[in-house]
C-alpha positions in Angstrom: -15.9 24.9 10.9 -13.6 22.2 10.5 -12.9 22.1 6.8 -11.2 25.8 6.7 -10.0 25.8 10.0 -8.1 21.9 9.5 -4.4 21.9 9.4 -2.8 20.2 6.7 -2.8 16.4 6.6 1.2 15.5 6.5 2.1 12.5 5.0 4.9 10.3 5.6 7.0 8.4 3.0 9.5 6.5 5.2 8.9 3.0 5.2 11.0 2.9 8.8 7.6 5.0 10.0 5.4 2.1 9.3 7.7 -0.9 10.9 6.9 -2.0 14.8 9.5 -0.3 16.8 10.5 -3.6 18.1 12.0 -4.2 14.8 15.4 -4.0 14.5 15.5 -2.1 11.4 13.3 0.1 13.0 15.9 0.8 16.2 18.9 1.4 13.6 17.2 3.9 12.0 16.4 5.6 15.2 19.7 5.2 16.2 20.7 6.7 13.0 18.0 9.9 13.1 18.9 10.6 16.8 22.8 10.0 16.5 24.3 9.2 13.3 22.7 12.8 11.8 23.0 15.4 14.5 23.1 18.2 11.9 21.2 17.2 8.8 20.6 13.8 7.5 22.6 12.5 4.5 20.4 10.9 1.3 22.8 8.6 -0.8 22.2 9.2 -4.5 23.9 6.9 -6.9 25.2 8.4 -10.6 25.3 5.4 -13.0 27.0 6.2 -16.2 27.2 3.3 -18.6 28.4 3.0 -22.6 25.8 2.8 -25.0 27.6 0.1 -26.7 29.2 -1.4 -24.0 32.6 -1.2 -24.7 35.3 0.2 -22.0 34.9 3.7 -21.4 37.1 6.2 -23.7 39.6 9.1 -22.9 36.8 11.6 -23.6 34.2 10.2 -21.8 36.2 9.7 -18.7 37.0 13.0 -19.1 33.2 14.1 -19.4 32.7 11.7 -15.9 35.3 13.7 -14.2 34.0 17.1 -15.3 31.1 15.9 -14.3 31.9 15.2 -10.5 33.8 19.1 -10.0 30.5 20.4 -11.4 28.3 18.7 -8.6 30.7 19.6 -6.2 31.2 22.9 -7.2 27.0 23.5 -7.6 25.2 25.5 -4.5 21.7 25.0 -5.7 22.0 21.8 -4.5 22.7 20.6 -0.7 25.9 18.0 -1.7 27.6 16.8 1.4 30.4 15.1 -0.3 30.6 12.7 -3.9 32.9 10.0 -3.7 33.6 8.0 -7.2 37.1 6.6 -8.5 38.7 10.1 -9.5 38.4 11.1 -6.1 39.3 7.7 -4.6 41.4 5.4 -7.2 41.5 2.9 -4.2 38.3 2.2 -4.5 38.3 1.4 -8.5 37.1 -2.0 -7.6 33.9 -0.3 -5.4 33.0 2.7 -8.0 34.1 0.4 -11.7 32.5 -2.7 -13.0 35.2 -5.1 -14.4 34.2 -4.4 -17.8 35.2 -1.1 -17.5 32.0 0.3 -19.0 30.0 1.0 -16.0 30.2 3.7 -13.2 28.9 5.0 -10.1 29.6 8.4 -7.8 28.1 8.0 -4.8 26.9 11.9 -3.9 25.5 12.5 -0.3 23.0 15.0 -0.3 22.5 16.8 2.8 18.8 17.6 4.3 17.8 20.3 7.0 16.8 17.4 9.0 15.4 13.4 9.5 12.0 14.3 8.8 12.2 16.6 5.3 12.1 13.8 3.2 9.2 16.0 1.0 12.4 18.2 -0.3 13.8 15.4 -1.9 12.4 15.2 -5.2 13.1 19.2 -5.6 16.9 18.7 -4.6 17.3 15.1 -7.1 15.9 16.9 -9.9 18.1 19.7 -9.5 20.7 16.4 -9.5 19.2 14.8 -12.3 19.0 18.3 -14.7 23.0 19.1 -14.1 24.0 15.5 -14.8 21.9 16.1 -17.7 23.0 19.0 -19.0 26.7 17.9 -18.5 26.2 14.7 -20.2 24.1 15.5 -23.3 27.0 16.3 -25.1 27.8 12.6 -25.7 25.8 9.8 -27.8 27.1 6.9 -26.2 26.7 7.6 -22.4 23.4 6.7 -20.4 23.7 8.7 -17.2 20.9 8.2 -14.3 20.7 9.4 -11.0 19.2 6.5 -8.9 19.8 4.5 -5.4 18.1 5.7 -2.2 17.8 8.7 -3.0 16.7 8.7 -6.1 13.8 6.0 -5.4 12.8 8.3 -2.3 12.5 11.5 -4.9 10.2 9.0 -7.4 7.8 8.0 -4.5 7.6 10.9 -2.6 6.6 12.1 -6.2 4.1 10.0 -7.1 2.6 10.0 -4.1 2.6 13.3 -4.5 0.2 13.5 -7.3 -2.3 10.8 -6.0 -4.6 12.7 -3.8 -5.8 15.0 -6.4 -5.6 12.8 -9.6 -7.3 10.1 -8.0 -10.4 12.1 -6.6 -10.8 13.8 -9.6 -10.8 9.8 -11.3 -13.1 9.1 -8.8 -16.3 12.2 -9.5 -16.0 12.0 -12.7 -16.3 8.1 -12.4 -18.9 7.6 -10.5 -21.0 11.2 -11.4 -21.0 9.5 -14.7 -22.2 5.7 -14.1 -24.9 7.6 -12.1 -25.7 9.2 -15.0 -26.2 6.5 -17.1 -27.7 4.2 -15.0 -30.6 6.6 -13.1 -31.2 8.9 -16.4 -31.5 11.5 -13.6 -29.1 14.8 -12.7 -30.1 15.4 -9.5 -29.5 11.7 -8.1 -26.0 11.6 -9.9 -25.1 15.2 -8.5 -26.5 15.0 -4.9 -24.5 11.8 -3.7 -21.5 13.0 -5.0 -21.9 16.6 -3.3 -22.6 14.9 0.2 -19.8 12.1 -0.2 -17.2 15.4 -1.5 -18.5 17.4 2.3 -17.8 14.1 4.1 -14.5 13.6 2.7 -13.3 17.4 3.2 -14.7 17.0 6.9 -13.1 13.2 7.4 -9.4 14.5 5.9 -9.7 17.3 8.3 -10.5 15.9 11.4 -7.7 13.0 10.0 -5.3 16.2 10.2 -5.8 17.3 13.9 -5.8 14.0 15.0 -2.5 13.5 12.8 -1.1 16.9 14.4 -2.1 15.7 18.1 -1.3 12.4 18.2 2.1 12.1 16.4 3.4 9.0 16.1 0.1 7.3 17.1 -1.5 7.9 13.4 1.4 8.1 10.3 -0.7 8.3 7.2 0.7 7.6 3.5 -0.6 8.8 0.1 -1.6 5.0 -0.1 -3.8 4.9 3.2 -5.5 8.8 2.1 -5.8 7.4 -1.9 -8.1 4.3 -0.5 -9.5 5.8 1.8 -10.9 8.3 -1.4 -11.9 5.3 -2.9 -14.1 3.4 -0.4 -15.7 6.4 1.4 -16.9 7.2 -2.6 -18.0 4.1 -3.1 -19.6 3.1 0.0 -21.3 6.7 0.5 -22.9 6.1 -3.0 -23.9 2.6 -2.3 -25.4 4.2 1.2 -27.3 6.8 -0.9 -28.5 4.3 -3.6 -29.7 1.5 -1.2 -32.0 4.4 0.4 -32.7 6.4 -2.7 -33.7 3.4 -4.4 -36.2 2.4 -1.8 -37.6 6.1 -1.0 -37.9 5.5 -5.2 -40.1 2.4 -4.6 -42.5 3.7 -1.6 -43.2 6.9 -3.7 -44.5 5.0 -6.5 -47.0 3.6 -4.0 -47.6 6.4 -1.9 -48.3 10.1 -2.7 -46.8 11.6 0.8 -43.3 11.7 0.5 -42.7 12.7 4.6 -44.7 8.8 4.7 -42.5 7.4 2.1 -39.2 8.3 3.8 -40.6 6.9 6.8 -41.2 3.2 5.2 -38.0 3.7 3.3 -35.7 4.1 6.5 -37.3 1.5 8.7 -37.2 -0.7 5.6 -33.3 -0.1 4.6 -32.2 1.9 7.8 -31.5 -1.1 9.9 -29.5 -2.6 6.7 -27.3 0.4 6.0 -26.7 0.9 9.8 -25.1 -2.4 9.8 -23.3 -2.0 6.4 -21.2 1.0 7.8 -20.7 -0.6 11.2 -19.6 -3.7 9.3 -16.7 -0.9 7.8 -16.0 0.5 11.2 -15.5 -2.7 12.8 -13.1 -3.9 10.2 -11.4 -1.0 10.4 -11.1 -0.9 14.4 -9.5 -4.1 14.2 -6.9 -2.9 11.8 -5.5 -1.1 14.4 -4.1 -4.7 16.2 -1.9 -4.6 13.1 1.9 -4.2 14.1 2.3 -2.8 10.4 1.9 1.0 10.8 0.6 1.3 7.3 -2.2 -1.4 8.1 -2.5 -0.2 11.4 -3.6 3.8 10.3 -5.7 2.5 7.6 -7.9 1.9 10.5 -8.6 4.9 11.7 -8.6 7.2 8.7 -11.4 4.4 7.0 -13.2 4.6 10.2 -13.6 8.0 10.8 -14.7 8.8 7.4 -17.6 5.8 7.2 -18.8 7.1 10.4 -18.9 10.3 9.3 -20.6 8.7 6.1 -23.0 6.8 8.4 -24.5 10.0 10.5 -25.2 11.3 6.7 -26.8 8.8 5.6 -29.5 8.3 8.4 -29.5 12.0 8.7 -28.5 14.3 6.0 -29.3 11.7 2.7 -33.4 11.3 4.4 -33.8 15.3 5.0 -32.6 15.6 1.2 -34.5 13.4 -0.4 -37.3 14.3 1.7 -37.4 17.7 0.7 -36.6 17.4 -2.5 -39.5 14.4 -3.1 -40.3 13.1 -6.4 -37.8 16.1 -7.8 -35.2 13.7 -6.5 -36.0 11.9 -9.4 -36.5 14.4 -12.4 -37.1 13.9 -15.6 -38.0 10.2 -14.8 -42.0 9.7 -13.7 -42.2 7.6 -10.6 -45.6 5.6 -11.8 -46.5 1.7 -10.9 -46.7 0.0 -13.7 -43.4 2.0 -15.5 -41.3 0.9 -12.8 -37.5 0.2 -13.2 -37.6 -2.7 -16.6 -34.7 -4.3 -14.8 -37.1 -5.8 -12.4 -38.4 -7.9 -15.2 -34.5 -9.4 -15.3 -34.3 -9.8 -11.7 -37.7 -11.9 -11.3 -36.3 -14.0 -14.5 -33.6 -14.8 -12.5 -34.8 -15.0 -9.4 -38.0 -17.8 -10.9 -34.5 -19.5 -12.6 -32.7 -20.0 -8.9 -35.4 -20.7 -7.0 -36.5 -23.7 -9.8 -33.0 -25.0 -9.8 -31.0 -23.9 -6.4 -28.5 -26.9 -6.9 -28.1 -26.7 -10.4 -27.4 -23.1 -9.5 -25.3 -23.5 -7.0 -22.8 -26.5 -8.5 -22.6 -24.4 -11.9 -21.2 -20.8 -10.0 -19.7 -22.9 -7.3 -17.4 -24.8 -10.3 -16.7 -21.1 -12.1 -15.6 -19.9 -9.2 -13.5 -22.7 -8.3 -12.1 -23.1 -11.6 -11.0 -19.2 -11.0 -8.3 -20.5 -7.6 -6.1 -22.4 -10.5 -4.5 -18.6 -10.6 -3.1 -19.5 -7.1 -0.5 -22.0 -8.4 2.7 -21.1 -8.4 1.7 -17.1 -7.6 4.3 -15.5 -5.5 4.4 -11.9 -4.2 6.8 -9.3 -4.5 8.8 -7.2 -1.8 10.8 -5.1 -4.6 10.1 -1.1 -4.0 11.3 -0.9 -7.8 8.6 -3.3 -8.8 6.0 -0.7 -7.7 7.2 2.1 -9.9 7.2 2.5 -13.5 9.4 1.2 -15.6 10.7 4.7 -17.0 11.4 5.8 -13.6 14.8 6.7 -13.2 15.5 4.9 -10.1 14.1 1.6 -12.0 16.9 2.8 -14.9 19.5 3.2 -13.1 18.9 0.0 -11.5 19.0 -1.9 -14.7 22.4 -0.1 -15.5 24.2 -1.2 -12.1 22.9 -4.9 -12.4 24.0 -5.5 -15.8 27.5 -3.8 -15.0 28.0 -4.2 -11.1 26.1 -7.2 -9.1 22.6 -5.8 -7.7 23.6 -5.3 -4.2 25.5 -2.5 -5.1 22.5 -0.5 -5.2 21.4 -0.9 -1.2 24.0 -2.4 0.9 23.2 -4.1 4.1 23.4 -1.3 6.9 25.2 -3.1 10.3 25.6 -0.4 12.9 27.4 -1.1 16.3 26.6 1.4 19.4 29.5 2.5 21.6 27.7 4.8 23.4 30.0 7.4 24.0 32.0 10.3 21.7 35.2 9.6 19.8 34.6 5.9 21.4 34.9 4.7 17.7 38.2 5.8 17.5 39.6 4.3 20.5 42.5 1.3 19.9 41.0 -1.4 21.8 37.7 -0.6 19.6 39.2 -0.5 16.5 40.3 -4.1 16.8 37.0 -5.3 18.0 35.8 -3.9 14.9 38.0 -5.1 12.4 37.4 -9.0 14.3 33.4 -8.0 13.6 34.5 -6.8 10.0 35.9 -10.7 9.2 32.9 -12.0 11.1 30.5 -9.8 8.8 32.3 -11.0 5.8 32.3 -15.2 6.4 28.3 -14.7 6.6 26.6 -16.4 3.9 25.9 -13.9 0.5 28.1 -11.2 1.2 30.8 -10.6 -1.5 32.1 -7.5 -0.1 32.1 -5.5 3.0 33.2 -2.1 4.5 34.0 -0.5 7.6 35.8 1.9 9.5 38.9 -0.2 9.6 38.1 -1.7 6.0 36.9 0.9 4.3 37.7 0.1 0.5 36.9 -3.5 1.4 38.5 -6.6 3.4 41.0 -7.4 1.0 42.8 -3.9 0.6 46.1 -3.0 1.6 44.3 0.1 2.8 43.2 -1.4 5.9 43.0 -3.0 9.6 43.1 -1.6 13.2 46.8 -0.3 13.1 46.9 1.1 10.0 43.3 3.3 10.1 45.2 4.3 13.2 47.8 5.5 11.7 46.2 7.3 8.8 44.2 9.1 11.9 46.8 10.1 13.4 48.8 12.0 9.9 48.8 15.4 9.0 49.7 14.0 5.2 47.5 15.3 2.7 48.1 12.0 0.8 46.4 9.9 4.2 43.1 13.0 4.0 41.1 10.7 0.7 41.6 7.7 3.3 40.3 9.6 6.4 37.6 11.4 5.1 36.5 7.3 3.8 37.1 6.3 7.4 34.9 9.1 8.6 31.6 8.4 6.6 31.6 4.5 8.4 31.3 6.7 11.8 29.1 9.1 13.4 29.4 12.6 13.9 30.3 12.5 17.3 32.1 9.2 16.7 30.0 6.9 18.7 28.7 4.7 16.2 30.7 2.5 13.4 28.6 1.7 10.6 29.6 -1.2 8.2 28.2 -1.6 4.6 27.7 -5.3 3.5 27.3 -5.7 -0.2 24.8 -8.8 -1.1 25.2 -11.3 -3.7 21.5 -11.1 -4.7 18.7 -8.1 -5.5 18.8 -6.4 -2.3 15.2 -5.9 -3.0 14.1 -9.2 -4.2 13.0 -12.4 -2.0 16.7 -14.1 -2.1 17.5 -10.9 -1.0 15.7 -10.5 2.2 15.8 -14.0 3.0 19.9 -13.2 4.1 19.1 -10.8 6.2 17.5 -13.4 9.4 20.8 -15.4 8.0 23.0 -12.5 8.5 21.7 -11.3 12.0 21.8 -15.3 13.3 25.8 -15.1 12.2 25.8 -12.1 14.5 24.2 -13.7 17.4 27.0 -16.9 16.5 30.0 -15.3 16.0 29.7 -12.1 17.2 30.4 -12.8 20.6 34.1 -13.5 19.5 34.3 -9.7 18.0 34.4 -8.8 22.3 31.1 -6.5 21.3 28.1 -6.5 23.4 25.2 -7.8 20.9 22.8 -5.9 22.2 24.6 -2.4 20.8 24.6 -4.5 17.2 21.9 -3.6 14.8 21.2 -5.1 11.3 19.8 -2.2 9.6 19.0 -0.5 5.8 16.5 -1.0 3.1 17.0 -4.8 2.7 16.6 -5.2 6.4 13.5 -3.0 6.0 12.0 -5.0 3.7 12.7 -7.9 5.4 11.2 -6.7 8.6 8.1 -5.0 6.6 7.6 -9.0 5.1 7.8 -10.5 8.5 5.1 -8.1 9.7 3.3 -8.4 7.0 2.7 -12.2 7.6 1.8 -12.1 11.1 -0.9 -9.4 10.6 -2.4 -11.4 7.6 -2.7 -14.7 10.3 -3.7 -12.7 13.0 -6.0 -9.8 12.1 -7.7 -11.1 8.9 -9.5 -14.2 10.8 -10.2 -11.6 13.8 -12.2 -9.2 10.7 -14.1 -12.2 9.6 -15.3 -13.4 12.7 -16.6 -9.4 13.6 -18.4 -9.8 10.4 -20.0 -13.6 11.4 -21.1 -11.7 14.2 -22.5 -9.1 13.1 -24.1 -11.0 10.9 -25.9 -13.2 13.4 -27.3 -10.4 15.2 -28.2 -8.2 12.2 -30.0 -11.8 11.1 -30.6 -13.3 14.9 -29.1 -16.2 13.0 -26.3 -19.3 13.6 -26.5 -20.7 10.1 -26.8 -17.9 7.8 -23.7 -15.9 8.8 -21.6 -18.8 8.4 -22.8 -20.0 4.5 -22.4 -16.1 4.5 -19.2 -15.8 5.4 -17.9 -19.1 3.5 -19.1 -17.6 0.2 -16.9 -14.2 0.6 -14.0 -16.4 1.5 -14.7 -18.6 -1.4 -15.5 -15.3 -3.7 -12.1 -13.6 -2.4 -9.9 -16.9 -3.2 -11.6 -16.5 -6.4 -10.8 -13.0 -7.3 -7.3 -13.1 -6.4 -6.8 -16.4 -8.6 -8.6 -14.5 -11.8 -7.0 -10.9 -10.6 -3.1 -12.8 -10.7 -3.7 -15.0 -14.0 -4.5 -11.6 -15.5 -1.5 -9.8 -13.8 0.5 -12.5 -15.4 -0.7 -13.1 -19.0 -2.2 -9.4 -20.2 -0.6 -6.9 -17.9 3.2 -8.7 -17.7 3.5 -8.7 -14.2 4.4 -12.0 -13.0 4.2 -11.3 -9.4 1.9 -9.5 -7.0 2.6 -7.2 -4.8 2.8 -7.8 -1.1 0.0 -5.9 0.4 -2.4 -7.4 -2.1 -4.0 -10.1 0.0 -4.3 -8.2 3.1 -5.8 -5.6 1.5 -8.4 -7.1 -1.3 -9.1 -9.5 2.2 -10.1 -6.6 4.1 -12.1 -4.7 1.3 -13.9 -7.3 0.1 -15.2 -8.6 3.5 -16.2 -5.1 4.4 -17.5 -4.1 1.5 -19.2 -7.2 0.2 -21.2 -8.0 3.2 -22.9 -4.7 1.9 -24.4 -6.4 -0.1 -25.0 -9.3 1.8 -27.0 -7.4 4.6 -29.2 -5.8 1.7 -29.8 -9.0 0.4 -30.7 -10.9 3.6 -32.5 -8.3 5.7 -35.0 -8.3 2.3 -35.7 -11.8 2.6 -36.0 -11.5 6.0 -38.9 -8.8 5.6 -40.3 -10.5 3.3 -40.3 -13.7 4.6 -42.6 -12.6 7.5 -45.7 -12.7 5.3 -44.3 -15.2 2.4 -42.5 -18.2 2.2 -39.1 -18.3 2.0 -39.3 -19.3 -2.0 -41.3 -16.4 -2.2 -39.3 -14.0 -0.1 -36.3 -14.9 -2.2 -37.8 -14.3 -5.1 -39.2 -10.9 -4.0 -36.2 -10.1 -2.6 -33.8 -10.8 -5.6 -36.1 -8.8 -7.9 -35.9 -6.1 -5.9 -32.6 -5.4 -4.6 -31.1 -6.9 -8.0 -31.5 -4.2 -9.8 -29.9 -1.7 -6.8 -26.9 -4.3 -5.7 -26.0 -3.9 -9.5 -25.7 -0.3 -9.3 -24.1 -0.8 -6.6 -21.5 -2.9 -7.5 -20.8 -1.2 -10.4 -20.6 2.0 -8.6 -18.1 0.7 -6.8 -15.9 -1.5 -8.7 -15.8 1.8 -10.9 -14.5 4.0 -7.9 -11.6 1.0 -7.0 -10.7 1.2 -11.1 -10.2 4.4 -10.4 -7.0 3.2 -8.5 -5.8 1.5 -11.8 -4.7 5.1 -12.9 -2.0 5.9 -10.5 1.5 5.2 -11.8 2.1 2.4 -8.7 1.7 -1.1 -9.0 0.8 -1.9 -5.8 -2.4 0.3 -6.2 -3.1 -0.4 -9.6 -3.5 -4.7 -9.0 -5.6 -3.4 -5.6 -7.6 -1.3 -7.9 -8.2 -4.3 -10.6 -8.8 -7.1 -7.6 -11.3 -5.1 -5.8 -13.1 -4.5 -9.0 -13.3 -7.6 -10.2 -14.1 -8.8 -6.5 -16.9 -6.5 -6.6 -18.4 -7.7 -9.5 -17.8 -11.1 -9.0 -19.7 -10.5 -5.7 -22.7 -8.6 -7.4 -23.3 -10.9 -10.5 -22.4 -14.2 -8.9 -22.4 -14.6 -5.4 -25.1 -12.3 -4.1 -27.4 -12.3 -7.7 -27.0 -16.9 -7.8 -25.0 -18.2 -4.9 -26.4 -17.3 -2.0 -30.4 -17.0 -3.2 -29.5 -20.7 -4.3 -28.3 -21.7 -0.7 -31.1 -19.8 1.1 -33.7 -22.0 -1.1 -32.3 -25.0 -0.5 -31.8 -24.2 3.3 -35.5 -22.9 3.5 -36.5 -22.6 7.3 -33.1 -23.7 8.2 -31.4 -20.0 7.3 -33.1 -18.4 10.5 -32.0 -20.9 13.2 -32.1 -21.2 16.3 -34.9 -18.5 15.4 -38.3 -18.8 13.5 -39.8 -16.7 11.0 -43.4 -18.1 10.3 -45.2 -16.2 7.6 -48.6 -14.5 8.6 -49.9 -15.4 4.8 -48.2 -17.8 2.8 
């Protein structure tokens, strides 16, 4: 009922979205949907047109330039609210020219139905893109690319876009084939991947009414619906293999299967319970994040491992059950032919419970030497970074930095509340803000700025309080170039002045964002001398953003993340009725995920050429590998623990090891394969999670659950269990 009957699940791709709306990014771009756009909301797209081979541009191709700008303004395919380049303004050569005369921008505002139809963009910038095209071809020595906001807006809401699908289809195809290869057995690689497919149809709808009832409460991106593809596959598997592979057991000892399933669920029930709840818990806590995207990665995980859950203790038993030894077909479930990779996991086993230090000092040192990819790592705000390099937002990019300086491309956005229409326009407010114009421009990194009463920049002729007034007030077609320029720094209904601050740095780089708490302190210092109330000032745009989005992102990653491992210590401890074990349990995931993220950024760095990682990295591979690895750790233990009721613990470890080796393997495999999938999606950020959850996984299966931690249990021996006591029946 809920799969055809589930509206679809919108997804948003504005960053503002995601910010805490105690940010102050966050209020100017409110300030900007409610006021600033009553109509339709204006996209900035930035034309970049640069020479081949450098040199100043000639006759004809100024010519082509120009010819270019009537044809946009003259198209009605596409919504253009206005371009503005230097043959409609020559005042503004200095804004819309490099120096070297070989670079060019337009700036070309493209007009949406409203705040929210961000999905149109793409459509209406590759309209853009195709006439600039078409009307440039014609020339050799011209590079012309449609970039800035609007174009970086049209190549992530496109590649977004395509993620859902792509990466599900990754994903079967993935796992249906590792099944394949490592059970020898159609029906176990098809029927996992039928019930996981149901669960994830059922989970994205119920996602969608909760999305359509809620509104603001849960804002979902392609990022949060791609992972959450990605663990509810590789988690359902591992659910399905932890009780497959134990129903596989019990039936080579027992010829009822109704018997076996019994044995199989009180015997890994209990184990996979607690795996899930691990998930949901994790996930739960996600939503004390004040990062929106964090924040709804709870609930959409959560939903669809609980879902997951009731199938695995419901659904995957009643399957198996019926289907019996056919579960298995064509392999012969018989004793003494059982699984050869047993044989491995006893060798092992014999070898760490022989020599549990020597054991533990070797893995402990390779996975120490693995941190030395910590030094000198640093992360990456930059949206660019995230797409690839043949994007044409990343192009035009290049172009403007290497003929304008980088802030060009996303000035700072400074917007000042007056509160009531036509307010702007008033005398004693046009002095106030030409005083906040000079204030704006003596803070530290800004090279140029722009505002209603300066708006072709502080040192123009063109400008201050009196004259704007002037220009206002004139019916001379000569002044209308200069008051339509005036205009765009307002609000329609003239009760906001906006003023553009052009960095010295990458507006989207570190150095960047690190002027924006510099800029907004110079505000709270001097702006009191402007004769504005500060509390109507806000330091907005896509700098400011990212700034905002970095400052969140550090206080979730020292608030949340401890909060996740301590649910899992707990859990833990009463999954185990344990003090010790939970906390060498939870040391050697920390120790494994410092690990991974020191191998996972030396590889970044010296095979895939990308020398920083991307911001979300740490949270994420944090969260994922604590939730997903104790998986394996809850397997593992709650073995021992069985078996250590009638063995002793050497014994139990042993047992244990051999047994569940072979099925963490799988396992782990399974899903390091499904998080690879990841690796396929044109987006950084996603590819390096991809790669560091994969190689977390598998550091976790071969390493830490398969050496480390059978090598602390032996050498703790009775001490795992306390304050409780296990004392075997029959050693």
């Amino acid at each position: 009922m809920i799969i055809p009957f589930a509206p679809q699940l919108n997804q948003s791709t504005n960053q503002t979205d995601f910010l805490p709306e105690s940010a102050e990014s966050t209020k100017a771009a409110q300030l900007v949907e409610e006021r600033f756009s009553t109509v339709s909301t204006d996209i900035p797209s930035i034309i970049v047109a640069q020479t081949k081979n450098k040199q100043k541009f000639t006759d004809n191709e100024r010519q082509i330039l120009k010819k270019l700008e009537e044809k946009i303004k003259l198209s009605k395919d596409i919504p253009i609210k206005n371009i503005i380049s230097v043959f409609s303004l020559p005042e503004a050569k200095e804004e819309f020219e490099s120096p070297s005369e070989n670079t060019m921008t337009m700036i070309v505002n493209l007009s949406l139905g409203s705040f929210n139809d961000f999905e149109t963009i793409p459509d209406e910038v590759k309209k853009l893109r195709d006439l600039v095209s078409n009307e440039t071809k014609s020339n050799n020595n011209l590079t012309v690319l449609v970039g800035g906001p609007g174009g970086l807006f049209a190549d992530f809401i496109q590649v977004f876009q395509s993620i859902d699908r792509l990466l599900l289809i990754v994903t079967i195809v993935l796992v249906f084939t590792i099944l394949l290869i490592i059970y020898r057995s159609p029906i176990t690689a098809i029927l996992p991947l039928l019930i996981v497919a149901s669960i994830f149809l059922v989970a994205q709808g119920i996602i969608a009414f909760i999305d359509q009832e809620t509104g603001d409460f849960l804002k979902v991106n392609g990022q949060s619906t791609g992972i959450m593809t990605v663990v509810l596959f590789g988690s359902g598997t591992d659910y399905f293999l932890f009780i497959s592979s134990r129903f596989k057991e019990e039936l080579s000892n027992t010829k009822d299967k109704h018997e076996a399933m019994k044995k199989t669920m009180q015997g890994v029930g209990g184990a996979v319970t607690s795996a899930a709840l691990t998930i949901i818990v994790a996930s739960s806590i996600l939503l004390l994040c004040i990062l929106k995207s964090y924040q709804s990665l709870g609930p959409v995980i959560g939903i669809a491992i609980f879902l997951m859950l009731i199938a695995s203790i419901t659904l995957i038993p009643s399957m198996l059950c019926i289907l019996g030894r056919f579960s298995f077909w064509p392999v012969n479930l018989i004793p003494k032919n059982q699984n050869k990779n047993e044989g491995v996991y006893t060798k092992i086993a014999k070898l760490v419970i022989n020599k549990p230090l020597t054991t533990l000092i070797i893995t402990g040192s390779i996975l120490l030497a693995m941190f030395t990819g910590l030094i000198g790592a640093k992360p990456t705000f930059d949206q660019l970074a995230s797409l690839p390099n043949n994007a044409d937002s990343v192009k035009s990019f290049e172009l403007l930095r290497d003929g304008f300086n980088p802030g060009e491309l996303a000035p700072v956005e400074v917007y000042v509340d007056f509160k009531s229409p036509e307010a702007v326009f008033k005398k004693e407010n046009l002095e106030k803000i030409d005083i906040l114009t000079n204030i704006l421009a003596s803070s530290e990194g800004i090279i140029r700025i722009s505002s209603p009463t300066r708006p072709f920049g502080i040192d123009s002729p063109l400008g201050g309080a009196d004259k704007i007034i002037k220009y206002l007030s004139s019916n001379d077609p000569s002044s209308f170039n200069i008051k339509s320029k005036v205009n765009s720094y307002t609000s329609p209904d003239k009760s906001i002045s906006k003023f553009e601050l052009i960095l010295n740095e990458n507006p989207y780089d570190e150095k960047g964002m690190d002027l924006i708490p510099r800029i907004r302190n110079h505000i709270k210092n001097q702006g009191p001398n402007s004769g504005i109330d500060l509390s109507t000032i806000y330091v907005g745009g896509e700098t400011a953003v990212q700034y905002d989005t970095r400052e969140a992102i550090n206080r979730d990653q020292l608030i949340v993340l401890p909060i996740i491992l301590l649910a899992i210590g707990l859990i833990l401890m009463i999954l185990l009725r344990s003090l010790i074990a939970p906390i060498y349990l939870c040391a050697t995931i920390i120790f494994t995920y410092f690990s991974t993220i020191g191998i996972s950024l030396l590889v970044f760095k010296f095979i895939f050429n990308q020398p920083f990682y991307t911001s979300s990295l740490p949270f994420f591979l944090f969260v994922f590998l604590n939730a997903l690895g104790v998986d394996y750790n809850i397997y593992l233990m709650s073995r021992i623990r069985e078996e250590a009721k009638t063995k002793s613990i050497s014994k139990a470890t042993q047992i244990a090891v051999a047994k569940t080796g072979g099925v963490i393997t799988s396992a782990g495999i399974i899903l390091a394969g499904t998080f690879s999938a990841l690796m396929v999606l044109p987006l950084t950020d996603l590819f390096q999670l991809g790669f560091a959850v994969a190689i977390g996984v598998i550091i976790d299966t071969f390493i830490t659950r398969t050496l480390l931690v059978p090598a602390i249990v032996k050498l703790l021996g009775k001490y795992n269990w306390w304050p409780s006591k296990i004392i075997p029946s029959n050693k």
